[in-house]
BAFI-577976 format. One record per residue (C-alpha): residue number from 1; y, x, z. Coordinates in Angstrom, 1 decimal, padded with zeros to 4 digits. Layout:
% residues N
{NUM, {Y, X, Z}} ...
//
This chain:
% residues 288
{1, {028.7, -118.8, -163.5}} {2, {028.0, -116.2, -161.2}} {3, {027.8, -115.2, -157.1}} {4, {027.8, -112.7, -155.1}} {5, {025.1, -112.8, -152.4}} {6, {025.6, -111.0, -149.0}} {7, {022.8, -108.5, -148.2}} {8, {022.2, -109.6, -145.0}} {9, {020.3, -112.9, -146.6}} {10, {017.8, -110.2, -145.9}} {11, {018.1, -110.0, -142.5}} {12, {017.9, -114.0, -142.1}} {13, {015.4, -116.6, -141.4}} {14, {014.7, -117.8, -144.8}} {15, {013.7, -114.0, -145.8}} {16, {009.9, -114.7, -145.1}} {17, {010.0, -117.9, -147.4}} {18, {010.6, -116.3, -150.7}} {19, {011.0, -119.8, -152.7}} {20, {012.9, -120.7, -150.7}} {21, {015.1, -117.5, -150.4}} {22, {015.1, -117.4, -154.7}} {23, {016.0, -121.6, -154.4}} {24, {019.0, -121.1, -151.9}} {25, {020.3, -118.0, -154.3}} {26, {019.9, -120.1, -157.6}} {27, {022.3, -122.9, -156.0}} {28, {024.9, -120.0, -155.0}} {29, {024.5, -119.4, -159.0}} {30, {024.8, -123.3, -160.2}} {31, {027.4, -124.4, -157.3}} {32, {031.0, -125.1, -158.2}} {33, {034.2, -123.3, -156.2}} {34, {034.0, -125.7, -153.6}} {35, {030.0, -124.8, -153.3}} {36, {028.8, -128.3, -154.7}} {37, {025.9, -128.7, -156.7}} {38, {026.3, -131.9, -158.2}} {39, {022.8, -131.5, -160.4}} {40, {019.1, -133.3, -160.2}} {41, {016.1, -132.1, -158.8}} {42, {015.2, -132.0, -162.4}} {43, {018.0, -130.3, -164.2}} {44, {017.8, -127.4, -161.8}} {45, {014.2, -126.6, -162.7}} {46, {014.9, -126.7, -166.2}} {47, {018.3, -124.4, -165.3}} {48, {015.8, -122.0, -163.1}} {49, {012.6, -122.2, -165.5}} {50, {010.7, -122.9, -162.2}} {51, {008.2, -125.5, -161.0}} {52, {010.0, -128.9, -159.8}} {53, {007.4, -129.4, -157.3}} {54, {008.7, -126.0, -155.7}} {55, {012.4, -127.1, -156.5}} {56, {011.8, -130.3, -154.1}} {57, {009.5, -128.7, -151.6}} {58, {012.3, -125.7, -150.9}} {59, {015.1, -128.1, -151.4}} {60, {013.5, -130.1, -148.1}} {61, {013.8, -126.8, -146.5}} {62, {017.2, -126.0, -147.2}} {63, {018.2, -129.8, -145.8}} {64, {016.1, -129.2, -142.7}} {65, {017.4, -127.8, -139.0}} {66, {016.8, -123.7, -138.9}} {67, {016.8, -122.7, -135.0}} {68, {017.0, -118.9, -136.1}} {69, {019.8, -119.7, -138.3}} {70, {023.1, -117.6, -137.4}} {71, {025.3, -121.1, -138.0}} {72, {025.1, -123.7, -135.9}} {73, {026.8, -126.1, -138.2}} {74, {024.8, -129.5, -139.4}} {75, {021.6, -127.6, -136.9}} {76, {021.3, -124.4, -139.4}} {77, {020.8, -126.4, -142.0}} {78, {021.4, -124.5, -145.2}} {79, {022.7, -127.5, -147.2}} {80, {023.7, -131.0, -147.3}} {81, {023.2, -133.7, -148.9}} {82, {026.3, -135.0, -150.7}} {83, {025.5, -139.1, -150.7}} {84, {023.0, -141.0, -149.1}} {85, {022.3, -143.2, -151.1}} {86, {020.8, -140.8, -153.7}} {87, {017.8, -138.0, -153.5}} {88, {020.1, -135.3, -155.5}} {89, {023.4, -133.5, -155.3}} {90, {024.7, -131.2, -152.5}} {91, {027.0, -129.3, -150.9}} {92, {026.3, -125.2, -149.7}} {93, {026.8, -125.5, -146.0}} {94, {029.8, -122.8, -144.9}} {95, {030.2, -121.8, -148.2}} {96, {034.4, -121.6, -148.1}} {97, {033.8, -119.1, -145.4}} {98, {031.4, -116.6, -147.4}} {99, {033.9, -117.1, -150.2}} {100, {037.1, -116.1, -148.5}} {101, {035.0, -113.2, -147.5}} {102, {033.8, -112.6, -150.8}} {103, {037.6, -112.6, -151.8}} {104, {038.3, -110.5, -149.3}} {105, {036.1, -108.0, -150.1}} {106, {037.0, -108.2, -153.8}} {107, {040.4, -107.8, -153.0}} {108, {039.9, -104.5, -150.8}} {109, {037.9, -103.2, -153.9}} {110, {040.7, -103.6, -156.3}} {111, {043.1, -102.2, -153.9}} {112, {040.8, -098.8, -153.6}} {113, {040.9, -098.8, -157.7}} {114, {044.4, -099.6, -158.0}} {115, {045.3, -096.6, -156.0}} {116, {042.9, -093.9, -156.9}} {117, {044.4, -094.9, -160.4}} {118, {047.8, -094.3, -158.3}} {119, {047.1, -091.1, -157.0}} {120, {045.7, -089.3, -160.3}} {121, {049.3, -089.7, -161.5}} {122, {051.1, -088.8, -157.9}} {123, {049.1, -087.2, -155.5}} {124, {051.5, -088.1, -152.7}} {125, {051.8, -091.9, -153.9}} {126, {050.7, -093.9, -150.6}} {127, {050.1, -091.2, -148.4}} {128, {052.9, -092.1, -146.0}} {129, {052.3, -095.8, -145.9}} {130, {049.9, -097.5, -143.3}} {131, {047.7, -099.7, -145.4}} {132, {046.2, -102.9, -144.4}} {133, {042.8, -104.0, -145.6}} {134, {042.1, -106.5, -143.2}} {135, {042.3, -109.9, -143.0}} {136, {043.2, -111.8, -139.5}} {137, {041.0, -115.4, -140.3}} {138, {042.3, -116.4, -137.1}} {139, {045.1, -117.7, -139.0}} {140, {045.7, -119.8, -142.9}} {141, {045.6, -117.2, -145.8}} {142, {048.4, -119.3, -147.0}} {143, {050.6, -117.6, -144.3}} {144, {049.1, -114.0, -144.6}} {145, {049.7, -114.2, -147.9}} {146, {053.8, -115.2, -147.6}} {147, {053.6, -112.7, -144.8}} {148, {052.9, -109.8, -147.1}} {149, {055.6, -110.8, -149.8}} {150, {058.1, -111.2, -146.9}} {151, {057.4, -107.3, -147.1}} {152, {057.1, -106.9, -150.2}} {153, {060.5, -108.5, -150.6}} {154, {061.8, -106.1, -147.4}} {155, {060.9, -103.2, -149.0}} {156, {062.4, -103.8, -152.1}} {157, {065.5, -104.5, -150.9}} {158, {065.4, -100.9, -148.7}} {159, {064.9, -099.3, -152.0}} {160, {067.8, -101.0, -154.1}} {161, {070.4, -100.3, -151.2}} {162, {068.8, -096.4, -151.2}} {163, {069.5, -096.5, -155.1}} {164, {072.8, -098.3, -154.9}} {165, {073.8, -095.7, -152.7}} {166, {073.0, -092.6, -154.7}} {167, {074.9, -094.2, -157.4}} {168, {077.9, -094.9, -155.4}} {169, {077.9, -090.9, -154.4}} {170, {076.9, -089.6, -157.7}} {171, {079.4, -091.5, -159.5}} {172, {082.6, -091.0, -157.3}} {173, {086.2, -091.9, -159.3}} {174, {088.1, -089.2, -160.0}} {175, {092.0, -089.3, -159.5}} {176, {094.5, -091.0, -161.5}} {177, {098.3, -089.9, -161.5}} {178, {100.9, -092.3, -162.7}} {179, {102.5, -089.2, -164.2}} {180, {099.2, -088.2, -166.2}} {181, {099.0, -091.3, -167.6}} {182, {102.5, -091.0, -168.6}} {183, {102.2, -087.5, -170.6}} {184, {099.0, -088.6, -172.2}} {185, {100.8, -092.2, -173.7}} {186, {103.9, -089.3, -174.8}} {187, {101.2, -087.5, -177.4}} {188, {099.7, -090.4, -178.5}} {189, {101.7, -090.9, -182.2}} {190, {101.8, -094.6, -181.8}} {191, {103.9, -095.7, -178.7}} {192, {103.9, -099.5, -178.6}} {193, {101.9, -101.8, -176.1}} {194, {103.0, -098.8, -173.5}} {195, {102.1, -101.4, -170.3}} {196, {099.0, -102.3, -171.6}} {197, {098.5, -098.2, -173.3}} {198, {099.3, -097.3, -169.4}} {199, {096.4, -099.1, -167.7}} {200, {093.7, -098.2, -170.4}} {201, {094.5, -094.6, -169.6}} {202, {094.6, -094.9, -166.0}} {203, {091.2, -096.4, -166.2}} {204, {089.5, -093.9, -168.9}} {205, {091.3, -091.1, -166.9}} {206, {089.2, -092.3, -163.9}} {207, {086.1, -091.8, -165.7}} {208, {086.7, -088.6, -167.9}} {209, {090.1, -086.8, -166.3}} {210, {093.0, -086.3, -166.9}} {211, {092.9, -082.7, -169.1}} {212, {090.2, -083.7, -171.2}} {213, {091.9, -086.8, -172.1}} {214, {095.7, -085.2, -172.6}} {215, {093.7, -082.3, -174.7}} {216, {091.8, -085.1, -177.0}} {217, {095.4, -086.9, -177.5}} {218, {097.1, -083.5, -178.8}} {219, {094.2, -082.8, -181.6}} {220, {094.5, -086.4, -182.4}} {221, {098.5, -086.8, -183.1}} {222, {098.4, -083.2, -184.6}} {223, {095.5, -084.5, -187.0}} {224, {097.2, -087.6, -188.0}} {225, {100.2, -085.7, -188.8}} {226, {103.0, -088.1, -188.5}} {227, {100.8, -090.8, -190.8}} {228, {100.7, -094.1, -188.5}} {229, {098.8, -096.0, -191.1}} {230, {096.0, -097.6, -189.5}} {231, {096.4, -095.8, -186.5}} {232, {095.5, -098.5, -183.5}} {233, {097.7, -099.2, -180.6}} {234, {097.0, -096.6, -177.7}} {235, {095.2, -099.4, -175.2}} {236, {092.7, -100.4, -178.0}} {237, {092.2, -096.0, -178.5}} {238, {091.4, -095.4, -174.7}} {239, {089.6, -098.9, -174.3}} {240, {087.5, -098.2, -176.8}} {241, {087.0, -094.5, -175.7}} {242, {087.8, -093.6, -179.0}} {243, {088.9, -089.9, -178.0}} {244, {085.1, -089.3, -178.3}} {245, {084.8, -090.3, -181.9}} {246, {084.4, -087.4, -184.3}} {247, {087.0, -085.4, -184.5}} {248, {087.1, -084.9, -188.3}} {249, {087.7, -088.7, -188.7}} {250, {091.0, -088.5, -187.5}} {251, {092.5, -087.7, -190.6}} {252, {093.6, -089.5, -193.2}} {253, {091.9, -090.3, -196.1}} {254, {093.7, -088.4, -199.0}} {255, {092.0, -091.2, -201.7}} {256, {092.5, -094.4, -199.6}} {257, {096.0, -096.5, -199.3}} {258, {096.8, -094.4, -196.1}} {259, {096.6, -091.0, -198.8}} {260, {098.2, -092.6, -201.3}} {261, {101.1, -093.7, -199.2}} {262, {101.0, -090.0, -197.7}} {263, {101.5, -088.2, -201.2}} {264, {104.3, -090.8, -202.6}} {265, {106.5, -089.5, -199.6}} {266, {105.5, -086.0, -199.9}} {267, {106.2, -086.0, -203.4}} {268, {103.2, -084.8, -204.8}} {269, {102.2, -088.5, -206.2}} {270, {105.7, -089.8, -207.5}} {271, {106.1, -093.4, -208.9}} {272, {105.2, -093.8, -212.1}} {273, {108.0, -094.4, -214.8}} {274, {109.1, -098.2, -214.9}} {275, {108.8, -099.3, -218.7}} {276, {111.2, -103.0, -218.7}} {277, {108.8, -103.9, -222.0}} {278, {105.9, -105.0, -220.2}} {279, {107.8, -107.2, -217.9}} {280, {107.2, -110.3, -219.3}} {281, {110.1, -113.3, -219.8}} {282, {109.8, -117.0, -220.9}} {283, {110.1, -117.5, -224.7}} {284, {114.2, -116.8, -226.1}} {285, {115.2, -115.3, -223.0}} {286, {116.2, -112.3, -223.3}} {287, {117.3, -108.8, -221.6}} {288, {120.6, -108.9, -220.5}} 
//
């Protein structure tokens, strides 16, 4: 465990009684969160490495009224004892309040890191906000705390209407023409599905244009040629954006079915010649 002691135990009463100053910061060290030293006279001078005759005499102190203490509470004593009906086992008198401070403090120090680290990436990071360091204790931490992720939340918002906005203007719909629509679905080589080939180019036309579109349709019905094999229905081409595909694998394969099927009407692959022997028949019939 560890604590952080306040410099201005210098400044206090207990200052000109150094065993009892180095007593008081030892149970600071051994004390829980909730500043409870649930320990023997005993096990904290084997904890310390210091006399138990010292430990008992300063541990009196500690339980005793201070008039020059700065708290009032339980007559400045420093501590209290947790039961009654034992000698051992207390509780660090204000110790919830030097805590939240201590918090407090650690907290401001972090912040002061956290945006020096900030500010060696952006220089202007921060500089037109108003930070708040301080903390009102008139009032629950609790509530401070829900207070500041109220604005947290505020300002997040703020910034994702500001984005949302920027998109809305960057990304404005361009026009679509009924009649565009129409001469882009008269180059496509495949006309079937037209109500459903209609709406798909409406909507791509909204995103890319109109000439773009029409000019990707011509290269694509010139490269297929006339060939409709495996050529997919126009909605599934402009749903897909398939205009952007490489243009070179438009054409048909000349070694695959659609090449094959290409060259037999063409000519230039004819049927081969039909030879009636090696169709086969059940025994003793034969040709007629």
């Amino acid at each position: 465990m560890f604590a952080k002691v306040f410099t201005q135990i210098f400044d206090s009463s207990i200052v000109e009684k150094p065993d009892v100053r180095f007593t008081f910061t030892d149970l600071l060290t051994l004390c829980d969160i909730n500043g409870v030293v649930d320990m023997t006279h005993e096990a904290i001078a084997r904890r310390t490495n210091r006399p138990l005759r010292i430990i008992r005499e300063t541990i009196i102190e500690l339980e005793g009224p201070d008039p020059r203490s700065r708290t009032k509470d339980f007559a400045g004593a420093r501590i209290k004892r947790l039961d009654d009906h034992r000698d051992w086992g207390w509780m660090i008198v204000n110790y919830e309040k030097f805590r939240l401070l201590r918090d407090e403090e650690a907290r401001r120090e972090y912040r002061r890191e956290w945006m020096a680290e900030k500010r060696k990436k952006d220089p202007s990071y921060g500089r037109g906000e108003q930070l708040v360091n301080t903390v009102d204790h008139s009032e629950p931490m609790q509530k401070q705390k829900q207070k500041q992720k109220q604005k947290q939340k505020q300002k997040q918002k703020q910034k994702q209407k500001q984005k949302q906005k920027q998109r809305k203007e960057e990304t404005v719909p361009l026009f679509s023409d009924p009649k565009d629509s129409e001469s882009i679905y008269a180059e496509y080589p495949k006309k079937v599905g037209r109500p459903d080939a209609l709406k798909a180019i409406s909507k791509a036309i909204s995103k890319f244009g109109a000439p773009l579109l029409l000019e990707k349709t011509k290269a694509f019905a010139v490269a297929r040629a006339g060939n409709l094999d495996f050529v997919p229905h126009p909605a599934t081409w402009f749903n897909q954006e398939r205009f952007n595909d490489d243009p070179s694998t438009w054409k048909p394969s000349s070694n695959g079915v659609a090449g094959v099927r290409a060259k037999k009407r063409s000519g230039e692959y004819p049927e081969p010649p039909h030879d009636d022997s090696l169709v086969w028949r059940p025994p003793g019939v034969k040709k007629i």
